[in-house]
C-alpha positions as CSV (number, residue, x, y, z in Angstrom):
1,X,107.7,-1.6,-73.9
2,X,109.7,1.9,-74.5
3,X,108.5,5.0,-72.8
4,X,108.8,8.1,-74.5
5,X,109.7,10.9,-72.1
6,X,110.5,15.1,-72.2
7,X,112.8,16.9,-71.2
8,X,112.4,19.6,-68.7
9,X,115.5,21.7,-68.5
10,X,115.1,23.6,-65.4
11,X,114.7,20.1,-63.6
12,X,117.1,16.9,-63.7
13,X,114.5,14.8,-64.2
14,X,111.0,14.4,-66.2
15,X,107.6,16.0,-64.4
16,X,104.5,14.3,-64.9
17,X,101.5,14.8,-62.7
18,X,98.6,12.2,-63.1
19,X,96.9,11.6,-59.7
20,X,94.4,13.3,-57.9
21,X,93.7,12.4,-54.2
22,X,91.6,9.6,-53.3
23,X,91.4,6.5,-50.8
24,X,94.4,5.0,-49.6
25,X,94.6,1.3,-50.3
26,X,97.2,-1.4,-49.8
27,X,99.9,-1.7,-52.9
28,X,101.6,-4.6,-54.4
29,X,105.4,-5.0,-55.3
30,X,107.0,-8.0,-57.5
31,X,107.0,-9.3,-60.8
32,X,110.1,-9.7,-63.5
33,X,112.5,-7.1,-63.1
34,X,111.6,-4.6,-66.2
35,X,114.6,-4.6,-69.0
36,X,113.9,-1.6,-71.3
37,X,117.0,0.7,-71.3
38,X,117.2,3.8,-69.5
39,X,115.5,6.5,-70.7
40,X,115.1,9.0,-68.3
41,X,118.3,11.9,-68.8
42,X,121.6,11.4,-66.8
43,X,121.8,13.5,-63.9
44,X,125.0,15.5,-61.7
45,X,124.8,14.2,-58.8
46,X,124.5,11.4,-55.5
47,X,123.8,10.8,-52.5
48,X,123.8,12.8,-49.1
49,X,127.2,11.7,-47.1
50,X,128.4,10.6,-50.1
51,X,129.8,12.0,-53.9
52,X,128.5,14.0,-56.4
53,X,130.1,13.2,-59.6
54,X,129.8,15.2,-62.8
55,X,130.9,13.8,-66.5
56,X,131.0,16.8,-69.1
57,X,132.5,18.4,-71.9
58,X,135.0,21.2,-72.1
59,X,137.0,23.0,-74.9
60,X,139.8,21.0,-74.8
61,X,142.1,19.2,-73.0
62,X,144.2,20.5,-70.0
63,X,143.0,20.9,-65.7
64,X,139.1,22.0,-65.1
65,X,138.3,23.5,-61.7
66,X,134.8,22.9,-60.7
67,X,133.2,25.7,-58.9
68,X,130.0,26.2,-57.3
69,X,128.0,29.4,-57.1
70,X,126.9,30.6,-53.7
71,X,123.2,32.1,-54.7
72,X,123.5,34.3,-51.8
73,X,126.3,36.3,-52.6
74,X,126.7,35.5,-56.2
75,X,130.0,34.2,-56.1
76,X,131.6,30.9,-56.9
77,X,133.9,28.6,-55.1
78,X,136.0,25.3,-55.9
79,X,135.0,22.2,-55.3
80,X,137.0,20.1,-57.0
81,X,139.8,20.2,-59.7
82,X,140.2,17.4,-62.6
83,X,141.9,16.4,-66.1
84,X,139.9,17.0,-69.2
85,X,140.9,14.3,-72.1
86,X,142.3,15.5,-75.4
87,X,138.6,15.5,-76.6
88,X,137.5,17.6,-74.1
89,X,135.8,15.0,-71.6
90,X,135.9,14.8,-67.7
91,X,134.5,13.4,-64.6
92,X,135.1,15.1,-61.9
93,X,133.3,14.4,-58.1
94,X,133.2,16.1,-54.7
95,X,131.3,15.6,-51.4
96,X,127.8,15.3,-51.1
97,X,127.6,17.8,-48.2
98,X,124.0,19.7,-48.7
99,X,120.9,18.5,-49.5
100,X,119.1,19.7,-52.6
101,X,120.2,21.4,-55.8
102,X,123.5,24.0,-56.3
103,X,124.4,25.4,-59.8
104,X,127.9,24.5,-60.9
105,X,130.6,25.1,-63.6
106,X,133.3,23.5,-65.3
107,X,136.7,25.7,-65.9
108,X,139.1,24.6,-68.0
109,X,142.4,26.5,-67.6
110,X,142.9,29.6,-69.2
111,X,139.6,29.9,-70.7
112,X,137.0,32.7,-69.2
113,X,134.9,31.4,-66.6
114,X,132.1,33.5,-68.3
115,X,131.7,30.5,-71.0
116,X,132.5,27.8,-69.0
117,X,129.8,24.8,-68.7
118,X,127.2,25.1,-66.4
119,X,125.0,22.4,-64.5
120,X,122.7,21.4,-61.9
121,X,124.4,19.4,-59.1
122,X,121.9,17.5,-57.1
123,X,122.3,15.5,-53.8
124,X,119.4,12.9,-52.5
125,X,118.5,11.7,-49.7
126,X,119.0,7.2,-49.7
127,X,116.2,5.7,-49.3
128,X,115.3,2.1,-50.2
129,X,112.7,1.1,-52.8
130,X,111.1,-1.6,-54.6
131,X,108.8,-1.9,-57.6
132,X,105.6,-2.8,-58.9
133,X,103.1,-3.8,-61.9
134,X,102.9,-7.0,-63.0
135,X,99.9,-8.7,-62.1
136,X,98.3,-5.9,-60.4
137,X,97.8,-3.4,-63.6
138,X,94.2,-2.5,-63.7
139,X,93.5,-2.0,-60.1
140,X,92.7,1.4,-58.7
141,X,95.8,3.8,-57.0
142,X,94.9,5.0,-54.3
143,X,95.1,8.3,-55.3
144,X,92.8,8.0,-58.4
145,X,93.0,6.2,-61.8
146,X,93.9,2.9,-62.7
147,X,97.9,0.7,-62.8
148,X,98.7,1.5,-66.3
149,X,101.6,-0.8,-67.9
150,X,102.4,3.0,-69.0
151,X,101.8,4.8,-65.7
152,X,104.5,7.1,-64.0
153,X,104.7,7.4,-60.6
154,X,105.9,6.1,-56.4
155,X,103.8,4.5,-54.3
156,X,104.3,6.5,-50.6
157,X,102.6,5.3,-47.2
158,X,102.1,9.0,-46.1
159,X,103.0,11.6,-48.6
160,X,100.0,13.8,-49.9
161,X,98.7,12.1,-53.2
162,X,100.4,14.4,-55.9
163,X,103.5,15.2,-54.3
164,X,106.2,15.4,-56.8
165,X,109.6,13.2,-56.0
166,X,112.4,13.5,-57.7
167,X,114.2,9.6,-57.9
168,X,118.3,9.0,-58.5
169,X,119.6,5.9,-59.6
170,X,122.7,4.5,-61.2
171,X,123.5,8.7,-62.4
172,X,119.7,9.2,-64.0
173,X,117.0,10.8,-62.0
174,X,113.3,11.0,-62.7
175,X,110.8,13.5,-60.9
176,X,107.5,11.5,-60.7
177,X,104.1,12.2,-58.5
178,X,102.9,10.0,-55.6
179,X,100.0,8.0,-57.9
180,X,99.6,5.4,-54.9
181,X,100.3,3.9,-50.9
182,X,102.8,1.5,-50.1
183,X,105.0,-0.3,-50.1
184,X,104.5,-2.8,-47.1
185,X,107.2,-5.2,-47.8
186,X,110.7,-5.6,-48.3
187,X,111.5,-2.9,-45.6
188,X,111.4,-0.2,-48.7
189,X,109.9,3.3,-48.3
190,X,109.1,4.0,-52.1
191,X,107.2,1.7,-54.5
192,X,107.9,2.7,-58.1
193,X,105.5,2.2,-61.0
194,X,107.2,-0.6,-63.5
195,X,107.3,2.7,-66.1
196,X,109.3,4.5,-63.3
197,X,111.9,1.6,-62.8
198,X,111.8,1.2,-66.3
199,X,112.9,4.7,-67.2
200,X,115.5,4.2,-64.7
201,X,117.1,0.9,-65.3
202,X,116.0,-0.1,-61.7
203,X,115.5,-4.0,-61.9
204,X,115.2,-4.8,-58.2
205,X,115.1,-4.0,-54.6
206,X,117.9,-1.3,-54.1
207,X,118.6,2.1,-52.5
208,X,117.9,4.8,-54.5
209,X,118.1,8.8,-54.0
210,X,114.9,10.7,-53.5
211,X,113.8,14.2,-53.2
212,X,110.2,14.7,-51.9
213,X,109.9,18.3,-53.5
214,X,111.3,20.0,-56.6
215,X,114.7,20.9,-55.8
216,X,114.9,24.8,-54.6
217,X,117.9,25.0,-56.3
218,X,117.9,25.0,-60.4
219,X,120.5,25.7,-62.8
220,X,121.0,28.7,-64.2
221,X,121.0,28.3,-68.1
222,X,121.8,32.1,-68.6
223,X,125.7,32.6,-67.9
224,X,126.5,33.2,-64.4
225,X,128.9,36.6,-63.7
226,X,133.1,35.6,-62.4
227,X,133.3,36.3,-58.6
């Protein structure tokens, strides 16, 4: 089964809300790992301690200096320096060293920083997770409504029902609501919905990036001013 899924530009990832609070009860994880293809939108970013890493496009070939913008003061700063391809293309990483989001740029050489690329850069916090849905759609989530083969969502042992959490995994991130308690195996701290995992590629037990709130920081799709 393929989920459709918007779009929300001011957020990496895609915001549903569909739970109310309700009784906790115990969650399930297992089943066949899900196989439809990612869906939910590649994001900048990684994991705390570790690298952010940004693919884009620029004008043209030649070196791009990435830059992030300090929202205090307004001005920008290097982070990292890379090749773009004849066609334009680049990857370009740097440390993970701050927890949440930052607005970036890409400047290619000789071109005014003014109308370079911008993006949201994201770091996560690892956490391991699981999934679950098979064999248990139709029972009741703990925080209202039923497992839905179609439902989007984590299952959290003591965040408030409703909380929105931003998942990041294999460079695509999802922002989902807490639909449900667990998990209580596998030593994992988030359950996701099969429709979560699914939108994710997630197939199995693995550490994942999580951010328990929408990120503070969001990019800025207006064009930043040149420090």
């Amino acid at each position: 089964m393929r989920f459709r899924l918007a779009t929300v530009l001011a957020l990496p990832a895609i915001v549903l809300s569909t739970a109310v609070p309700a009784a906790a009860q115990d969650g399930g994880t297992g089943g066949a790992s899900p196989d439809d293809e990612p869906l939910a939108p590649l994001t900048t970013g990684g994991l705390l301690g570790g690298t952010v890493k940004w693919t884009g496009t620029v004008a043209g070939p030649g070196t791009v200096q990435i830059q992030r913008l300090d929202e205090a003061s307004g001005s920008w700063s290097e982070v990292a320096s890379t090749t773009a391809a004849d066609d334009g293309t680049f990857t370009a990483s740097w440390p993970a060293d701050a927890l949440g989001g930052s607005t970036v740029r890409a400047v290619l050489d000789g071109s005014d920083p003014a109308s370079a690329p911008v993006s949201n850069a994201f770091v996560f916090r690892g956490a391991r997770a699981t999934w679950y849905g098979p064999g248990l759609y139709g029972r009741r989530l703990a925080c209202g409504g039923r497992l839905r083969t179609s439902t989007l969502g984590v299952a959290h042992r003591k965040l408030p029902c409703g909380t929105p959490v931003s998942i990041y995994y294999n460079g695509r991130s999802i922002t989902v609501p807490v639909v449900d308690r667990g998990p209580f195996a596998n030593g994992a701290s988030y359950d996701l919905t099969a429709a979560t995992a699914s939108a994710l590629g997630f197939k199995q037990t693995a550490r994942v990036g999580v951010l328990p709130k929408p990120p503070a920081a969001t990019a800025k799709r207006k064009r930043a001013s040149s420090s």
